[in-house]
DSSP file (Angstrom, degrees, kcal/mol; ACC not computed):
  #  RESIDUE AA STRUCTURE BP1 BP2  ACC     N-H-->O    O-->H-N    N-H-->O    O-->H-N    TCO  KAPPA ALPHA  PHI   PSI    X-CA   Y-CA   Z-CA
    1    1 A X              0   0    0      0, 0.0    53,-0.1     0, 0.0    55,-0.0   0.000 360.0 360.0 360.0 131.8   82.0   80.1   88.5
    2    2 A X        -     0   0    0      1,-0.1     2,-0.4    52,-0.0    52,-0.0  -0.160 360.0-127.4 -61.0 169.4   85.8   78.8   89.2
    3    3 A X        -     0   0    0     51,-0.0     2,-0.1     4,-0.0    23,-0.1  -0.980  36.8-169.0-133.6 100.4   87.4   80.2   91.9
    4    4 A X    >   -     0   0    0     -2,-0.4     3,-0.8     1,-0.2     2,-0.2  -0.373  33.8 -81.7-114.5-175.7   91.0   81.5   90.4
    5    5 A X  T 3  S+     0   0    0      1,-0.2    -1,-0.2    21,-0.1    19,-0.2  -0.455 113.6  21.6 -76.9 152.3   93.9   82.7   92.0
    6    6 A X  T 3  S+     0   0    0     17,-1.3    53,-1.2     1,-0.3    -1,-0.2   0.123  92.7 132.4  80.9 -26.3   93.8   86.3   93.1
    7    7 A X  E <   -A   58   0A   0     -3,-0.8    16,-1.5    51,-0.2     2,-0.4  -0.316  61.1-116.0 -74.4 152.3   90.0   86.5   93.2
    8    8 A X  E     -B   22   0B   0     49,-2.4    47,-4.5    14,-0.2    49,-0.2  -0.528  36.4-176.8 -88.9 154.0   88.1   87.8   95.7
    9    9 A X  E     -A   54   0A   0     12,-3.8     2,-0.3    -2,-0.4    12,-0.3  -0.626  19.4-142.7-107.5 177.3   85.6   85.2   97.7
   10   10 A X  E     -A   53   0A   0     43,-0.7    43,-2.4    10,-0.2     2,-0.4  -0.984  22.5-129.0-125.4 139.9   83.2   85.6  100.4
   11   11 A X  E     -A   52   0A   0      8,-1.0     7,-4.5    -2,-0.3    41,-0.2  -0.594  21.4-175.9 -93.6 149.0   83.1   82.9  102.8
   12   12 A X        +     0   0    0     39,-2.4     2,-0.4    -2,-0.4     5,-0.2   0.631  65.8  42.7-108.2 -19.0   79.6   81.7  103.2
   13   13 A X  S    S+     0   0    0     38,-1.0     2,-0.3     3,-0.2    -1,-0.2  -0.997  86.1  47.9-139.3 125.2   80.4   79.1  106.2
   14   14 A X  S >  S-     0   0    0     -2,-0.4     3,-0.7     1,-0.1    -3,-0.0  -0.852 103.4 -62.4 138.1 179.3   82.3   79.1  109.0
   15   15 A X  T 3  S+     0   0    0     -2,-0.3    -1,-0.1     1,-0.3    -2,-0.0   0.133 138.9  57.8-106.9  34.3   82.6   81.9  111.9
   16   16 A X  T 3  S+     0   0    0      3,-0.1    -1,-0.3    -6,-0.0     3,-0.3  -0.310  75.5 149.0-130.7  51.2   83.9   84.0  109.1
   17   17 A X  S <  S+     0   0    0     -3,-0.7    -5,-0.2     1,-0.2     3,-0.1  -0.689  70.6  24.8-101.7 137.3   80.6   83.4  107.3
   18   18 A X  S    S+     0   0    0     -7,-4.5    -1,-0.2    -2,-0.2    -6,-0.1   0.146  93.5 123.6  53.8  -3.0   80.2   86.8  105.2
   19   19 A X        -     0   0    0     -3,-0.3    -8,-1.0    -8,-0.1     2,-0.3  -0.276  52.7-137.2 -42.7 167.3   84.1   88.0  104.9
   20   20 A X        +     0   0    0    -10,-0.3   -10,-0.2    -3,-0.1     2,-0.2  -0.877  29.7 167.5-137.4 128.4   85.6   88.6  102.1
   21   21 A X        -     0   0    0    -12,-0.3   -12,-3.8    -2,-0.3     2,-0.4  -0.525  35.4 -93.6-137.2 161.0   88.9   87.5  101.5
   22   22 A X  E     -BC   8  34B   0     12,-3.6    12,-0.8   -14,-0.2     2,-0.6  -0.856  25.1-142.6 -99.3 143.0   92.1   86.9   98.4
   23   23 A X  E     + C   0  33B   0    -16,-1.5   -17,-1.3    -2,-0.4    10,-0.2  -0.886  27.8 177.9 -98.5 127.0   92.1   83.5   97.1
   24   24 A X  E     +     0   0B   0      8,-2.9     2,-0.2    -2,-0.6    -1,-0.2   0.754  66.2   5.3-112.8 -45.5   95.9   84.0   97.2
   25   25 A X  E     - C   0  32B   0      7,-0.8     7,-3.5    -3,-0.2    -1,-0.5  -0.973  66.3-147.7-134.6 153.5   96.3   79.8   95.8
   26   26 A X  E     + C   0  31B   0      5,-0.3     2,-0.3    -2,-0.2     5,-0.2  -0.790  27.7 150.1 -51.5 124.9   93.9   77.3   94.7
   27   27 A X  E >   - C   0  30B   0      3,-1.6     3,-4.2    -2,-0.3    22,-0.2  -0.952  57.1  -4.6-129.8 131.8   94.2   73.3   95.2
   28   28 A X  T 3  S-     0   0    0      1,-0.3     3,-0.1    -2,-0.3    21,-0.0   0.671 126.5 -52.1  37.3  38.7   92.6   70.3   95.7
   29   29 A X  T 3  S+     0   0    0      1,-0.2    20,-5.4    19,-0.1     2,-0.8   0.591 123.4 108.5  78.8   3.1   89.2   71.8   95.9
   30   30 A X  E <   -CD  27  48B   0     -3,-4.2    -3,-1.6    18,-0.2     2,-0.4  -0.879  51.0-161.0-123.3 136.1   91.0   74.1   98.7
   31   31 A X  E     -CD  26  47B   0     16,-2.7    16,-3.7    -2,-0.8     2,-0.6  -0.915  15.9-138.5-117.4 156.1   92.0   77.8   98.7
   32   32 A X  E     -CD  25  46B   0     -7,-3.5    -8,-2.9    -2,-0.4    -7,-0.8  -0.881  36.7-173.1 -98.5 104.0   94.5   79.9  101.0
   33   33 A X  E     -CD  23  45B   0     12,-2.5    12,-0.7    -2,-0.6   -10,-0.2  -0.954  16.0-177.1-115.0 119.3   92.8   82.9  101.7
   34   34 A X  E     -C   22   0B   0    -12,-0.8   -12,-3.6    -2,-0.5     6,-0.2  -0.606  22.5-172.2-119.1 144.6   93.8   86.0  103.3
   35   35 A X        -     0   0    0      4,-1.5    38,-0.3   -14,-0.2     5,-0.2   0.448  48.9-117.4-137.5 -17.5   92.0   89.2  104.1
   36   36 A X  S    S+     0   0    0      3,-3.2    34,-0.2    33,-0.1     4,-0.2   0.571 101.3  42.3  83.0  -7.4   95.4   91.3  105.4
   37   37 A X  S    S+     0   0    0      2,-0.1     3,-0.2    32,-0.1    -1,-0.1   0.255 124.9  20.0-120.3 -16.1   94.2   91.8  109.1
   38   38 A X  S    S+     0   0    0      1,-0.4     2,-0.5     0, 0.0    -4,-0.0   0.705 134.1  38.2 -98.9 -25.6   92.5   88.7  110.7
   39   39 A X  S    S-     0   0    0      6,-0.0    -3,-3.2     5,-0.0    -4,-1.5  -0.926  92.6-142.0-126.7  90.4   94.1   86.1  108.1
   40   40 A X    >   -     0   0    0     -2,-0.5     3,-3.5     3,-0.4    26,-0.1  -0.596  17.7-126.2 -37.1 105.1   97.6   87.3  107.4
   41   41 A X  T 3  S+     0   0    0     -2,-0.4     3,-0.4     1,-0.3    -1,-0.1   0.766 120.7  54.6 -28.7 -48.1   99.7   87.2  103.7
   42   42 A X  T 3  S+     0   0    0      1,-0.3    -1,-0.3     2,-0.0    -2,-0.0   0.068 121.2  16.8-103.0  10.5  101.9   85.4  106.1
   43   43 A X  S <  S-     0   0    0     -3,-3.5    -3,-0.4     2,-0.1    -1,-0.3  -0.387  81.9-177.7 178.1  70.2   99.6   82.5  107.6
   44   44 A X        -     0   0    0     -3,-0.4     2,-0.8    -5,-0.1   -10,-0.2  -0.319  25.0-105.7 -77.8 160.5   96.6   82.2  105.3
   45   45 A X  E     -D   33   0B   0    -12,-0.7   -12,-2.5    -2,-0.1     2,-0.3  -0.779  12.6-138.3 -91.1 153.4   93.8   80.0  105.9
   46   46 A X  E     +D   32   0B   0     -2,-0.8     2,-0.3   -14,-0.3   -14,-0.2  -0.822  30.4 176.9 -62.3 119.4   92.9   76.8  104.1
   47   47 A X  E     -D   31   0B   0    -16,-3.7   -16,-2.7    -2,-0.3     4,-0.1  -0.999  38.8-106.4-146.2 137.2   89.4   76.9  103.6
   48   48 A X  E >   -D   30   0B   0     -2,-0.3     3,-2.0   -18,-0.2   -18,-0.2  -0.253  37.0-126.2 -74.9 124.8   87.3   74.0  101.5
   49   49 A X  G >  S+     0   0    0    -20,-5.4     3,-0.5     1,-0.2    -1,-0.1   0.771 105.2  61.5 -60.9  -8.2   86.4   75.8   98.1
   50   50 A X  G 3  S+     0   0    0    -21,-0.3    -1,-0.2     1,-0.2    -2,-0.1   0.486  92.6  64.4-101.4  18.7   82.6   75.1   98.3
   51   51 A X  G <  S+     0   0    0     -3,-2.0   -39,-2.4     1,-0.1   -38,-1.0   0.114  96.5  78.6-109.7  23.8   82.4   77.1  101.6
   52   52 A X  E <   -A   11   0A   0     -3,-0.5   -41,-0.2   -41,-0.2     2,-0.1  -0.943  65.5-150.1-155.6 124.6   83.3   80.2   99.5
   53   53 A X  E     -A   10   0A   0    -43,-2.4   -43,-0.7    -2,-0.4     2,-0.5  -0.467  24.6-137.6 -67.1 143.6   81.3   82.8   96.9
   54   54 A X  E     -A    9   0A   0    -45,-0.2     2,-0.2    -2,-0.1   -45,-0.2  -0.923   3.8-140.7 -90.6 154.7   83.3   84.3   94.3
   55   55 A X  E     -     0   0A   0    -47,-4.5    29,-0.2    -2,-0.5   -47,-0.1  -0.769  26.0-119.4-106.8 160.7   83.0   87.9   93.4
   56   56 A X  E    S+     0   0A   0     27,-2.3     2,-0.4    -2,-0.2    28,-0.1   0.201  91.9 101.3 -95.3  16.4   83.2   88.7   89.3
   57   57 A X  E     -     0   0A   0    -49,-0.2   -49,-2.4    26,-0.2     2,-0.3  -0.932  52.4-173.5-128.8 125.7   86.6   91.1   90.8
   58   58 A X  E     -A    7   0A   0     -2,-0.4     2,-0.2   -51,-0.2   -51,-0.2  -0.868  16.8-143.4-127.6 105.3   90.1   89.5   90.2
   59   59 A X        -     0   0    0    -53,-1.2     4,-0.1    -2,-0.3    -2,-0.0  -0.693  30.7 -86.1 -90.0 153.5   92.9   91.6   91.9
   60   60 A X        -     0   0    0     -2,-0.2     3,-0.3     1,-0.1    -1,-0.2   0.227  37.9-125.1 -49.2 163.9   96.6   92.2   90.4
   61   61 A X  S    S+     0   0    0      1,-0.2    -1,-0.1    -3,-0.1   -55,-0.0   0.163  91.1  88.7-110.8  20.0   98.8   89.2   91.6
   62   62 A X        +     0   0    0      2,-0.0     2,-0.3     0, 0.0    -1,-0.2   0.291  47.4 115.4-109.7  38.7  101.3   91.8   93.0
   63   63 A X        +     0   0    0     -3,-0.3     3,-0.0     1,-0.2    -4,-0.0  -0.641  22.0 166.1 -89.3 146.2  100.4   92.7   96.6
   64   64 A X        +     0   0    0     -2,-0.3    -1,-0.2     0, 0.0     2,-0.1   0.549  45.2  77.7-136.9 -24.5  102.6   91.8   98.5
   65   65 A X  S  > S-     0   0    0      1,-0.1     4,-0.8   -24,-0.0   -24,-0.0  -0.319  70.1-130.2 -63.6 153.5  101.6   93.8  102.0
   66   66 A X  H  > S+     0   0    0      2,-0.1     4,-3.9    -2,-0.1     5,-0.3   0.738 115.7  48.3 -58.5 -36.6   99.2   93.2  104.4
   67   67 A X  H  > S+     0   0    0      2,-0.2     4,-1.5     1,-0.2     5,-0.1   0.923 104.6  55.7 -64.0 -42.1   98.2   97.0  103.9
   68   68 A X  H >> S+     0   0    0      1,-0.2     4,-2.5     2,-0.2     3,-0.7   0.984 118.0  41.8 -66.3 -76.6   98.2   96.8   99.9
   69   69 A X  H 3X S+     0   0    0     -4,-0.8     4,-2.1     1,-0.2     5,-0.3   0.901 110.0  50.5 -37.3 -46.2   95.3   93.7  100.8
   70   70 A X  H 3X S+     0   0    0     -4,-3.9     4,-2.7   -34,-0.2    -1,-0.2   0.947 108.3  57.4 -67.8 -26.8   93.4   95.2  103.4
   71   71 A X  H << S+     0   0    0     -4,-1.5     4,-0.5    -3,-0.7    -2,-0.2   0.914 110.3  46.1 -65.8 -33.0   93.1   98.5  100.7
   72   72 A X  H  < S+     0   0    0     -4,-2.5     3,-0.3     1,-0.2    -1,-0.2   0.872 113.0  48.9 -63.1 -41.4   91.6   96.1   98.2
   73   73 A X  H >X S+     0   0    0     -4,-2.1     4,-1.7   -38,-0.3     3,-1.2   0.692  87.0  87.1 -70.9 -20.3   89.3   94.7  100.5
   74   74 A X  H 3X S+     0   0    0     -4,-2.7     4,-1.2     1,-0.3     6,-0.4   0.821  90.3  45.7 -43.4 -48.0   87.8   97.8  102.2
   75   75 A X  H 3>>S+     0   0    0     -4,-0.5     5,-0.9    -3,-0.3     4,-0.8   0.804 109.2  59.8 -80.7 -10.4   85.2   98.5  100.0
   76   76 A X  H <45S+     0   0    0     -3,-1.2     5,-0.4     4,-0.3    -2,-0.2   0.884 107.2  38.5  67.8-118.8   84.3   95.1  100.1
   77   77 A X  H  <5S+     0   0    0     -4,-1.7    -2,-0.1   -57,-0.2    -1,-0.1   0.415 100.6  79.1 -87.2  10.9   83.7   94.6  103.8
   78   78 A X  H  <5S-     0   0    0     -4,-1.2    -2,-0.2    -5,-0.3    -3,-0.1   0.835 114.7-108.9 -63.5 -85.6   82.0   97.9  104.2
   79   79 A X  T  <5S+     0   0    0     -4,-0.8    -3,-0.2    -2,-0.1    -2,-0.1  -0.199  91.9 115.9 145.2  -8.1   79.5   96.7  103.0
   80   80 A X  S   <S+     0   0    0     -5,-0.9     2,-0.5    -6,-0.4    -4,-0.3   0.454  74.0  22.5 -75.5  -1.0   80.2   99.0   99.7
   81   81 A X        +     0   0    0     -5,-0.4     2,-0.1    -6,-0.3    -1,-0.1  -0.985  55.3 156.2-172.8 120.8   80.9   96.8   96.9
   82   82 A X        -     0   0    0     -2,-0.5     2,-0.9    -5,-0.0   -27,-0.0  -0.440  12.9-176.8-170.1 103.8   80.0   93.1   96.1
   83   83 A X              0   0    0      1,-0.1   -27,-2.3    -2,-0.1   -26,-0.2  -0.762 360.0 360.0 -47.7  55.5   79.8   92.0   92.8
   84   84 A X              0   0    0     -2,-0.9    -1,-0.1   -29,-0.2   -30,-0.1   0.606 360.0 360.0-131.2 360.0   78.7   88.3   92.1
């Protein structure tokens, strides 16, 4: 499965192996992903797209908060919700 803008991922590698995160853009086999408290809308990481799951759930492309992100992710990284 492609990896689009807006979806959520999980990173599988890394010392954020098992986050889950917004692919906020895609590039050159890399995405900027953001989670809204460790990884900021405002200083996302660049993270190699085969070190990251996608989940089959695609969020609106207008958040624009950190809070609005961290509300998408919650169920999520409970543990409540994973989709792949």
């Amino acid at each position: 499965m492609e990896i689009k803008k807006g979806q959520i991922v999980k990173s599988v590698a890394g010392h954020d192996k098992g986050f889950f995160y917004v692919a906020l853009e895609v590039n050159n086999g890399y995405a900027l992903i953001a989670d809204g408290k460790h990884r900021k809308i405002e200083k996302p990481k660049k993270k190699s797209l085969k070190h990251l799951k996608p989940a089959n759930t695609v969020v609106e492309s207008d958040i624009r908060t950190n809070k609005e992100l961290r509300n998408v992710l919650s169920g999520f990284n409970a543990g409540d919700v994973f989709e792949s």
